[in-house]
C-alpha positions in Angstrom: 104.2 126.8 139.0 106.5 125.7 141.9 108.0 121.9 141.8 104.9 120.7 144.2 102.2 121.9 142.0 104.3 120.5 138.9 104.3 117.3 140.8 100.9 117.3 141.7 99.3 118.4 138.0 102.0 115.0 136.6 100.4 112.8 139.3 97.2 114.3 137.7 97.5 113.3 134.8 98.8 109.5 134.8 96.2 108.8 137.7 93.6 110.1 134.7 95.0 107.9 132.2 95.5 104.9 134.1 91.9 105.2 135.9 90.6 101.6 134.3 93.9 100.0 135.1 93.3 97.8 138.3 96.6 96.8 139.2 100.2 98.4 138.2 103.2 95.9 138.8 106.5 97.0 138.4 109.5 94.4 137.4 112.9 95.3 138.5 116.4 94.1 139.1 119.4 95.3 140.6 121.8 94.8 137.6 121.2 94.3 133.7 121.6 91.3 132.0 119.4 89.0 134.7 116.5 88.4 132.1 114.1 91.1 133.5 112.8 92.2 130.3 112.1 88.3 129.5 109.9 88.0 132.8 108.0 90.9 132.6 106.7 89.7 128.6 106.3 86.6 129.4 104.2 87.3 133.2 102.6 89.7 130.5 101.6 86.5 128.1 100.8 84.1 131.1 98.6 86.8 132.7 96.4 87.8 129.4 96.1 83.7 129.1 95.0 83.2 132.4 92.3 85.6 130.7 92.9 89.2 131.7 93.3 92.3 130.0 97.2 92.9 130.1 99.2 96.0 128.7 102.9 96.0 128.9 104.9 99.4 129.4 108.5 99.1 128.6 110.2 102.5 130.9 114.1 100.9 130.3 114.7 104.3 128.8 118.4 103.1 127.8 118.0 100.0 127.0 113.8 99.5 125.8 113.8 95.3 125.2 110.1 95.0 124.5 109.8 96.3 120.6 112.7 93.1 119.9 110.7 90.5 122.3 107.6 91.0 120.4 109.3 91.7 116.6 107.6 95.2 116.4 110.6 97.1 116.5 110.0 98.8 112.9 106.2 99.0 113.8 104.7 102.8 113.5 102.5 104.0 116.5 99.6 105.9 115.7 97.8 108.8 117.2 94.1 109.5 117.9 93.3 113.1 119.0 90.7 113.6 121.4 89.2 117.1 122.2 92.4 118.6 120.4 95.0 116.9 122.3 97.0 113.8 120.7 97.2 110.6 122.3 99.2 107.3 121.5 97.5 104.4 120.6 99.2 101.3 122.2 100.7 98.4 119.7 98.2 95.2 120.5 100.2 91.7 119.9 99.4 88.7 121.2 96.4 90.1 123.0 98.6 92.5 124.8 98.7 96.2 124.7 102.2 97.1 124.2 104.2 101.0 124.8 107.6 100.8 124.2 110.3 104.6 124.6 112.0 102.0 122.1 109.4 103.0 119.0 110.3 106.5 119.2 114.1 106.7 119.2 116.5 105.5 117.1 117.6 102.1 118.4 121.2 102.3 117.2 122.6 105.8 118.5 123.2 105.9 122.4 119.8 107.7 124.2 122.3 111.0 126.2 119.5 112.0 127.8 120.1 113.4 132.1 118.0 112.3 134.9 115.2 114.9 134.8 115.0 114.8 131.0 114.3 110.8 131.1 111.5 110.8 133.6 109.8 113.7 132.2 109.7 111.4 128.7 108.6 108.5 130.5 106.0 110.2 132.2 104.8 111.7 129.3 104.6 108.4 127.7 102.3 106.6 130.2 100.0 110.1 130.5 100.0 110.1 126.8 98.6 106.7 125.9 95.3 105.5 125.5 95.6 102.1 127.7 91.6 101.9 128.1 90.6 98.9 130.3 93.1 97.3 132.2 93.3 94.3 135.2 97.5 94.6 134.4 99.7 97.3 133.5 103.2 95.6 133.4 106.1 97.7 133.4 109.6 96.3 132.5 111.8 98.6 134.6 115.3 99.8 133.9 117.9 98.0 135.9 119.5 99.6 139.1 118.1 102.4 141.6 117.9 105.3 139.1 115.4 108.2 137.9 113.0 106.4 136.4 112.4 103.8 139.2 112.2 107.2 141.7 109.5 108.3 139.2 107.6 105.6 138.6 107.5 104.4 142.3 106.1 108.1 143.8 104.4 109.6 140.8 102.7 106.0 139.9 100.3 104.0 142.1 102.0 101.0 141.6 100.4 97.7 143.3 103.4 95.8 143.9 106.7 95.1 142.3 108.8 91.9 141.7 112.4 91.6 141.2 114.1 89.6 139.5 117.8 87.9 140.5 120.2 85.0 139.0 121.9 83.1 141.5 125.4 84.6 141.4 126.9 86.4 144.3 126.9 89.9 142.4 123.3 90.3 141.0 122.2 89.0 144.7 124.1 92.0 145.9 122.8 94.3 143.5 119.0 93.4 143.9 119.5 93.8 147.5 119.9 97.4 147.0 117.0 97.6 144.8 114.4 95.9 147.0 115.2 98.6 149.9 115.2 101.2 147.7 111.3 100.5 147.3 110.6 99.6 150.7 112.1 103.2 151.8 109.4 104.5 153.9 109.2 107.3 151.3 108.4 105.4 148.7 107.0 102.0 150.5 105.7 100.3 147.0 104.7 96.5 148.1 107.9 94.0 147.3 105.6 90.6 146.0 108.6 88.6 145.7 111.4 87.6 143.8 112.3 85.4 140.8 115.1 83.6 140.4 115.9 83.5 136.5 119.0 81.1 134.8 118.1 79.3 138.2 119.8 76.2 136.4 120.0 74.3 133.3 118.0 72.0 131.8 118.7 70.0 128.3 115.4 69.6 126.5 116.6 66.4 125.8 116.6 65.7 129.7 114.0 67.4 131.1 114.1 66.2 134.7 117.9 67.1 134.9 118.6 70.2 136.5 122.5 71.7 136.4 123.1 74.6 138.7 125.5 76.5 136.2 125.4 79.8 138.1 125.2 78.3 141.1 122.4 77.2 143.7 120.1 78.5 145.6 122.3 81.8 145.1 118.9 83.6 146.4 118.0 82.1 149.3 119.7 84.2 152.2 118.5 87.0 150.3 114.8 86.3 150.6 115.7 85.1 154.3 117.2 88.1 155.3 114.7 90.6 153.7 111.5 88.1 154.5 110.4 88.1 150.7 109.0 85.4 149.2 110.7 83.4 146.4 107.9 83.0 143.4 109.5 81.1 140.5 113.0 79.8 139.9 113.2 80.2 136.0 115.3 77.4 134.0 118.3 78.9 131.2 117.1 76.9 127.8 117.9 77.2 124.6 114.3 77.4 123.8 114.2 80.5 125.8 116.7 82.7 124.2 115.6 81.4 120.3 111.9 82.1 121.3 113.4 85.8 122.5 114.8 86.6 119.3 112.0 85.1 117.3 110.1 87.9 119.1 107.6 84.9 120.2 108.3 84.7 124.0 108.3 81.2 125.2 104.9 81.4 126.8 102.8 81.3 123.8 104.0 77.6 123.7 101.7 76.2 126.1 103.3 72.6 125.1 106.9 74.2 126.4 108.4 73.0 129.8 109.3 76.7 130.6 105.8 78.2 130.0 104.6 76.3 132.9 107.1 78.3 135.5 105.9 81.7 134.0 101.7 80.6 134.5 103.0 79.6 137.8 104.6 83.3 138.5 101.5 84.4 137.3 98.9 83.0 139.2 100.9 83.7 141.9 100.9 87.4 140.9 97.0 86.9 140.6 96.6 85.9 144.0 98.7 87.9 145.6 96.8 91.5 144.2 93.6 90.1 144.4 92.8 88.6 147.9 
C-alpha cells in the first residue's frame, strides 16, 4: 500500500466514525499558555447547555489539558468490541463526551514521540472511539503549526476553526502564523474567528472595572489585517483559574460573570455553522 492509498483507507476510517457528528470545530493558537484548552471546555459546556449533543477531543499530544479540566485524570476508559474489533468508549461528564491522548500515557514522563508517530496515535484515537451522535466534536488543538494540526486539518472534515490569542505583541504574532497556516489553499479549513482570552482584568468585587493588564485591544490589527472576526474578549479572574483546577470549568456556574462571555462564543459558534 503506497502513501495515497494509506491516506485514503485513514480518511476512511475517521469519516466512518465520525458519520453522526454534524459539525467538527477545531481550537487553536499560535503559542501555549493563551488559555486554549480553557475555551475549548468551556465552548464545550456552553454548547451542550445551549442543548446540544457535545463531545470534546483533546489531540494536544504533548501537553493533553482536558483529563485535569474535568478531574478525570485517574479515570479508566473502557472498551466495547464490535464484530471483533475494540473500540474506546468516550468518558461522559457534565453531559459531554470526553477523549483525552492524556488517559493513556503516563502524565508525568515527557511523551518522545516524532512527527509521523504522533499523528498516527491521534488518528487512531478519533477512528477508534465510539462518539455516536454528535451536533459538536470539539477538539482542543496543540499549540503552534505542527503534525497534528497538518493531520487533523486534511485528514478531518473539520467545519471551522477558532483561535484563540491574548493581547500581547508575541502571541498576536504567533497566531498570525497559525490562522494562514489553515487558510493555505491546501488545506483551506474555514477560520470562524478569534478570541481574545486574559483580554483584561476584572476584580469580582468590581465587576464593571475592566484593567487591561496585558494590554488593549492587542488583537485588533490582527483581525483587521486578516478580515476575521473577533467573537469574545475573555476576562483573567481568579474564579477562572480555581474553577480550572477544581476540574469544574467556570461555565457550569451559570450565576458567574464569565460564563456569560463563553454562552456568548457559543451561540456565536451556533450561528455561524448553522445558517
Amino acid at each position: 500500500m503506497n502513501i495515497f492509498e494509506k491516506q485514503k483507507e485513514t480518511q476512511d476510517k475517521i469519516k466512518q466514525a465520525l458519520s453522526n457528528v454534524k459539525h467538527l470545530v477545531a481550537v487553536g493558537s499560535g503559542k501555549g499558555g493563551v488559555g486554549k484548552s480553557t475555551v475549548a471546555a468551556n465552548l464545550a459546556i456552553s454548547l451542550a447547555k445551549l442543548g446540544f449533543k457535545v463531545g470534546l477531543a483533546d489531540v494536544d499530544i504533548y501537553g493533553p489539558s482536558i483529563p485535569t479540566l474535568f478531574n478525570i485524570e485517574n479515570q479508566e476508559v473502557a472498551g466495547r468490541e464490535i464484530e471483533g474489533k475494540v473500540y474506546i468508549e468516550p468518558i461522559e461528564k457534565f453531559g459531554i463526551k470526553l477523549m483525552s491522548i492524556g488517559f493513556f500515557v503516563d502524565n508525568d514522563k515527557a511523551l518522545i514521540w516524532r512527527g509521523p508517530m504522533a499523528s498516527n496515535t491521534i488518528t487512531q484515537l478519533i477512528s477508534d472511539t465510539l462518539w455516536g451522535e454528535l451536533d459538536y466534536l470539539i477538539f482542543d488543538m496543540p499549540p503552534g503549526t505542527g503534525d497534528i494540526q497538518l493531520t487533523i486539518s486534511k485528514d478531518l472534515p473539520i467545519s471551522g476553526a477558532i483561535f484563540v490569542s491574548t493581547p500581547q505583541e508575541l502571541a498576536v504574532a504567533d497566531v498570525r502564523r497559525a490562522v494562514n497556516m489553515f487558510n493555505n489553499k491546501d488545506i483551506n479549513v474555514p477560520i470562524l474567528g478569534l478570541v481574545e482570552n486574559m483580554a483584561y482584568f476584572t476584580p469580582k468585587e468590581l465587576p464593571d472595572n475592566k484593567y487591561y493588564i496585558f494590554g488593549k485591544n492587542g488583537i485588533k490589527n490582527l483581525i483587521d489585517e486578516l478580515n476575521l472576526e473577533l467573537l469574545e474578549q475573555i476576562p483573567i479572574t481568579e474564579d477562572i483559574s480555581q474553577t480550572n483546577d477544581s476540574g469544574n470549568p467556570i461555565s457550569l456556574d451559570s450565576d458567574a460573570l464569565e460564563t456569560k462571555h463563553f454562552m456568548s462564543l457559543a451561540s456565536k459558534i451556533n450561528k455561524k455553522l448553522n445558517k
